[in-house]
C-alpha positions in Angstrom: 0.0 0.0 0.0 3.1 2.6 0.8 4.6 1.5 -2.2 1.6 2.5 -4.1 1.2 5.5 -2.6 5.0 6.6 -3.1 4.7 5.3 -6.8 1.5 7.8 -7.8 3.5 10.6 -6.1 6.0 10.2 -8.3 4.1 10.0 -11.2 2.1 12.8 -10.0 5.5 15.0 -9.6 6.5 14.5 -13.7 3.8 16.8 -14.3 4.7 19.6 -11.8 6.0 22.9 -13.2 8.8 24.0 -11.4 6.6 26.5 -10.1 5.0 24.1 -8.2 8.1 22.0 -7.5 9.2 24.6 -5.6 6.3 25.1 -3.6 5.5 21.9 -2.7 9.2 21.6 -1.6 9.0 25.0 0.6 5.4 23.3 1.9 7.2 19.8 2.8 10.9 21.1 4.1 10.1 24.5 5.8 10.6 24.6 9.6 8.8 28.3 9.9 7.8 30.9 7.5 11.2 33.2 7.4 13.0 29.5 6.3 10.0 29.2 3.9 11.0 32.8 2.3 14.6 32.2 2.4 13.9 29.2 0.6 11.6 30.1 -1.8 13.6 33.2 -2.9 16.9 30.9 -3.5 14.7 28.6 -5.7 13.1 31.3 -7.9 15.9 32.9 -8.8 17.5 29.9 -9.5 14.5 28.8 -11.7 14.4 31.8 -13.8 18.4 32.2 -14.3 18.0 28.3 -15.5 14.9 29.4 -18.1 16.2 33.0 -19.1 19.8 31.9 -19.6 19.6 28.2 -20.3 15.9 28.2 -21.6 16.4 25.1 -19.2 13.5 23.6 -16.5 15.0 22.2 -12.8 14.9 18.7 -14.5 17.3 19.2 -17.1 19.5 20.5 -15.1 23.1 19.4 -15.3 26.5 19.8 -12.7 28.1 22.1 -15.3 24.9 24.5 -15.6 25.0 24.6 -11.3 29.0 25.2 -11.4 27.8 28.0 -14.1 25.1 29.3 -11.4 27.6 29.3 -8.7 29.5 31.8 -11.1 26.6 33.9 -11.8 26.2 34.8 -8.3 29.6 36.1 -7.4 28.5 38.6 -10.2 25.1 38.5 -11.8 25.2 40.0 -15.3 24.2 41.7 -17.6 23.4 43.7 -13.8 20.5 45.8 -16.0 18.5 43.0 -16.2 19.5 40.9 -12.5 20.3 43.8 -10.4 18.4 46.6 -8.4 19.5 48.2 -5.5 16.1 49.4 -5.2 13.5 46.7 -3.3 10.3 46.3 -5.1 7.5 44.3 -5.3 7.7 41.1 -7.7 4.8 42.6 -9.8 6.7 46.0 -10.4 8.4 45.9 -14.4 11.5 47.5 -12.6 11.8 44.8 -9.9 15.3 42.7 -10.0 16.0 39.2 -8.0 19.4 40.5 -6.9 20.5 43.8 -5.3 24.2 43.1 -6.3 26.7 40.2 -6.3 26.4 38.0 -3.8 28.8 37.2 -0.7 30.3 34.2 0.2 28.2 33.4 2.6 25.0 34.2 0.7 26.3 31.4 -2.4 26.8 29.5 0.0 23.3 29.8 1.5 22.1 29.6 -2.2 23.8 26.3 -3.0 23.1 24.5 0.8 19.0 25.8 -0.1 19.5 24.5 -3.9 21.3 20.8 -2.8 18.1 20.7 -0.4 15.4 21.0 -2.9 17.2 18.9 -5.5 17.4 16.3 -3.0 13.9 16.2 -2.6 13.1 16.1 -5.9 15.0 12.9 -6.0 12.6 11.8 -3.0 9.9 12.5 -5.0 11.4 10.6 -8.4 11.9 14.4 -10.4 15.3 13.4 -11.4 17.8 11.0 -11.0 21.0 12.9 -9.5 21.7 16.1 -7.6 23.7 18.6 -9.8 24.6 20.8 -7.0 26.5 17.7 -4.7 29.3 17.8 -5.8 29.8 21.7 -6.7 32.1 23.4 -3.5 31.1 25.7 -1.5 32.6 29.1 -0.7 34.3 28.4 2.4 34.0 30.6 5.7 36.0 32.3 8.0 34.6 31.9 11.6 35.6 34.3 14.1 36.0 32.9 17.2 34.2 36.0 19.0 31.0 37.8 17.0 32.5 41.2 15.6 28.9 42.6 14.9 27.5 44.0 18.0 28.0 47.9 19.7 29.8 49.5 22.8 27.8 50.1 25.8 28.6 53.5 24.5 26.7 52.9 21.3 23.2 51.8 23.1 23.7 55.4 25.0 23.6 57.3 21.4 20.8 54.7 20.5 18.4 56.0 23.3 19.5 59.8 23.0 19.1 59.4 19.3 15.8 57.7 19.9 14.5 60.6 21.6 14.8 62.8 18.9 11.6 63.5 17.4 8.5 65.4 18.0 6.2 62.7 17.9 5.4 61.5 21.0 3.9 58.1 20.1 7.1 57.2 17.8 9.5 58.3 21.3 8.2 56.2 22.8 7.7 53.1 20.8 11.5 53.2 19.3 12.9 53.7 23.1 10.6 50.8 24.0 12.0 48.9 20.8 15.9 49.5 21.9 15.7 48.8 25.2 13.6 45.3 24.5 15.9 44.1 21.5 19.2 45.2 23.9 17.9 43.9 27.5 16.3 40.8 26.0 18.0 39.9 23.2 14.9 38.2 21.2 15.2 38.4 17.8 13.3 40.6 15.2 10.1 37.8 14.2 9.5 37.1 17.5 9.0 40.7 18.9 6.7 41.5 16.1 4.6 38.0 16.1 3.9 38.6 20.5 1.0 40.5 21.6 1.3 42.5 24.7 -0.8 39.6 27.3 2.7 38.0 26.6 4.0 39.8 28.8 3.1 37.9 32.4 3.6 39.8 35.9 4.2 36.5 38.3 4.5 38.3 41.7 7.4 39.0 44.0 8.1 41.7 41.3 8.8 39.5 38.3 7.5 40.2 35.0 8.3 37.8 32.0 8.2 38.2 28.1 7.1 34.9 26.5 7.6 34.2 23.0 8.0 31.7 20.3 10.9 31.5 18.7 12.4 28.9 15.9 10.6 25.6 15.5 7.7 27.3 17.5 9.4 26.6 20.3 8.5 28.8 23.5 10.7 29.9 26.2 10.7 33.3 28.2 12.9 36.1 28.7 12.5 38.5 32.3 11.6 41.9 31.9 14.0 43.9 34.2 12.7 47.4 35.4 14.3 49.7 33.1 12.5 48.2 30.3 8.8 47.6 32.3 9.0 51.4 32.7 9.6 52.1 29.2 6.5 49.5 28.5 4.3 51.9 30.9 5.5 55.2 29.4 5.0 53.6 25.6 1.5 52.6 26.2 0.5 55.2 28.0 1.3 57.3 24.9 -0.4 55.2 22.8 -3.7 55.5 25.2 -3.3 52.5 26.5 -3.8 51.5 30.1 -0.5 51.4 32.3 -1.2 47.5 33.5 -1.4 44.7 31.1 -4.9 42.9 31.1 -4.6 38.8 30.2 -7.0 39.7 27.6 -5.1 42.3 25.8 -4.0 41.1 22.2 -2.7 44.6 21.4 0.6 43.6 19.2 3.3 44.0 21.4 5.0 46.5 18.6 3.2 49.0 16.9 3.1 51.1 14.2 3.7 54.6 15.1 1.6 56.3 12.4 -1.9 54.4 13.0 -4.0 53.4 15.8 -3.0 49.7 17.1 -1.5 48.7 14.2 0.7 45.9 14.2 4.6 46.8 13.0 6.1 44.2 10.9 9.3 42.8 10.8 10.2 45.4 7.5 8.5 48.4 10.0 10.7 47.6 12.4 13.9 47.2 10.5 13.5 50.4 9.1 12.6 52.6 12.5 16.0 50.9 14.0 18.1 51.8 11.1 16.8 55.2 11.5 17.5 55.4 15.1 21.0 53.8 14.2 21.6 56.7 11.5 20.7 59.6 14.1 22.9 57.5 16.9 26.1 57.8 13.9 25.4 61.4 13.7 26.0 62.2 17.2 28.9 59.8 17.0 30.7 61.8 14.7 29.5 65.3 16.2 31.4 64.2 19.2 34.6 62.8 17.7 33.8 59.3 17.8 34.8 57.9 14.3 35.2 54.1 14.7 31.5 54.5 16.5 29.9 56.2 13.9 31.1 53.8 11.4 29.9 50.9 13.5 26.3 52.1 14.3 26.1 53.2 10.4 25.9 49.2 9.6 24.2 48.3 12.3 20.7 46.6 12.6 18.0 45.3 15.0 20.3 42.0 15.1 23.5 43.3 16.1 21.2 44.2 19.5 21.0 40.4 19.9 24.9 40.3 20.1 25.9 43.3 21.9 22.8 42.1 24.8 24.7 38.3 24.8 28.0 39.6 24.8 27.7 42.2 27.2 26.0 39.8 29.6 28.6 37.2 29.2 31.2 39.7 29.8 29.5 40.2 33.2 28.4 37.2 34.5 30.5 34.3 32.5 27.4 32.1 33.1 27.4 30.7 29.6 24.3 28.8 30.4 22.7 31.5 31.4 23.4 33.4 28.2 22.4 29.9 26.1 18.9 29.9 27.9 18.2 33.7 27.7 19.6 33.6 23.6 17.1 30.7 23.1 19.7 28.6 21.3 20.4 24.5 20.9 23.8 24.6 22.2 26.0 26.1 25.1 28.8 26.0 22.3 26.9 28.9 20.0 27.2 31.3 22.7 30.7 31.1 23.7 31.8 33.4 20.7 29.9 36.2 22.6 33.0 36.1 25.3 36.6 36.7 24.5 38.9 34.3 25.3 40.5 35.5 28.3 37.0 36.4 29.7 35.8 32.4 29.3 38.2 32.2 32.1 36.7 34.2 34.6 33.2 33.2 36.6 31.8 36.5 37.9 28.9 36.7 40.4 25.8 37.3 38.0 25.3 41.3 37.2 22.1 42.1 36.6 22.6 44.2 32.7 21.6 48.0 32.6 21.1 50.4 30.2 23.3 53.3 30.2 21.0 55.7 30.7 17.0 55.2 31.6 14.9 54.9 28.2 
């Protein structure tokens, strides 16, 4: 009976497009929606270099046309036609699949998301062999401690630079936005996808955050102080009541332009890079080159690494850091410590913004 069933899926799949290859491949392999994008966006632009230069379909394709792709994406020509540094919408006649050559670690995302779904067209008897198994991929260098995080002294210029602005409602919500993604360290998805009754008050002064995070899997991060206060004054502003009601499915970030309105992961993104910009002006207005330079390619994610690091600078609790991060190993969060600091066990320091939000 499994046989049967395995052997009218296979004959079912000679038929697909690869449209609808790739989507049944997203449908079957993806662990959460932002894998599903990654890997859809991979495949597409893989299936339209394959029919625009090749005039090719995923079947046919062979290890010389993916060594050829692997090429193509260190520098995507002719660039009129591949490349816009502009984002647009896929229906837009100006809208590009690339916004330059890619990195090495981006081909080598590419080919890892390509090897997957050729594999699983092999699964699925689409085609005999996987073109992209034996092509090498661009190999990385791995610091041993992450470079892409900021000074205390650049999450000081974050807040003043976050207070610059007349609008009330958007003070508040970006000084509420940088002190979360710095004191907690969540990431970007998981902020925008909780409401605000995720945040539970459990007596004895404790307040928790809880979210879900990759393979929907929860945890909770506590809310210190310094960032409840900045909660309060942020929905206050918002006319929201001070105290958080178990009913209240207000998004926990919001859009500062419209009444309750959720802020998406794009939304956010941009307001941080803003705040970041301002933060690099005041840098270099008070001689601080090297700062300026680092908050000018900053994002929302480099909070994730400067709240890690700076916390395992203090406390040396690496299991503490690995529980708070959210992540499947104690060994992903030692890069967040220097080496000669992974010698020292400190008492555990409570972290602190600079200065209050």
């Amino acid at each position: 009976m499994k046989k049967n069933i395995e052997d009218q899926q296979k004959r079912d799949a000679e038929h697909l497009s690869d449209e609808q290859l790739i989507l049944r491949w997203g449908a079957a392999r993806a662990s959460c929606a932002k894998s599903l994008r990654v890997m859809r966006k991979e495949a597409d632009r893989f299936a339209l270099w394959a029919r625009y230069m090749l005039g090719k379909h995923l079947r046919e394709i062979s290890v010389e046309d993916a060594q050829a792709y692997t090429t193509f994406l260190s520098d995507p020509q002719p660039r009129d036609f591949w490349i816009s540094t502009t984002k647009r919408p896929r229906s837009h006649p100006e809208w590009r699949p690339f916004a330059g050559p890619l990195s090495a670690s981006s081909r080598r995302l590419a080919l890892i998301q390509l090897g997957g779904l050729y594999t699983w067209m092999i699964e699925r008897g689409c085609c005999i062999e996987n073109p992209f198994r034996l092509i090498k991929k661009p190999e990385l260098i791995h610091l041993p401690v992450i470079l892409r995080q900021l000074p205390i002294s650049g999450i000081q210029l974050m807040l003043e630079a976050a207070r610059d602005s007349t609008n009330k409602r958007l003070v508040a919500r970006d000084l509420f936005m940088v002190s979360l993604f710095y004191l907690t360290g969540i990431r970007t998805f998981e902020a925008t996808n909780a409401n605000m009754n995720s945040i539970q008050e459990t007596g004895a002064n404790e307040c928790w955050l809880q979210i879900i995070g990759r393979r929907s899997k929860l945890r909770r991060v506590p809310i210190n102080s310094q960032l409840y206060s900045a909660l309060i004054r942020y929905r206050i502003e918002f006319g929201l009541s001070p105290t958080v009601a178990e009913n209240d499915e207000t998004p926990l970030l919001l859009a500062a332009n419209s009444s309750l309105k959720r802020a998406h992961n794009a939304t956010v993104l941009t307001a941080m890079k803003r705040v970041m910009k301002k933060a690099a002006s005041l840098a270099r207005d008070r001689d601080l080159p090297e700062l300026a330079l680092s908050l000018e390619s900053a994002s929302t994610h480099w909070l994730r690494h400067s709240c890690f690091s700076h916390l395992a600078a203090e406390t040396g609790n690496l299991v503490l850091v690995n529980t708070l991060a959210g992540n499947s190993s104690v060994e992903s969060v030692a890069k967040y410590i220097p080496i000669e600091d992974q010698m020292l066990l400190r008492g555990s320091v409570t972290l602190r913004l600079p200065i209050a939000p």
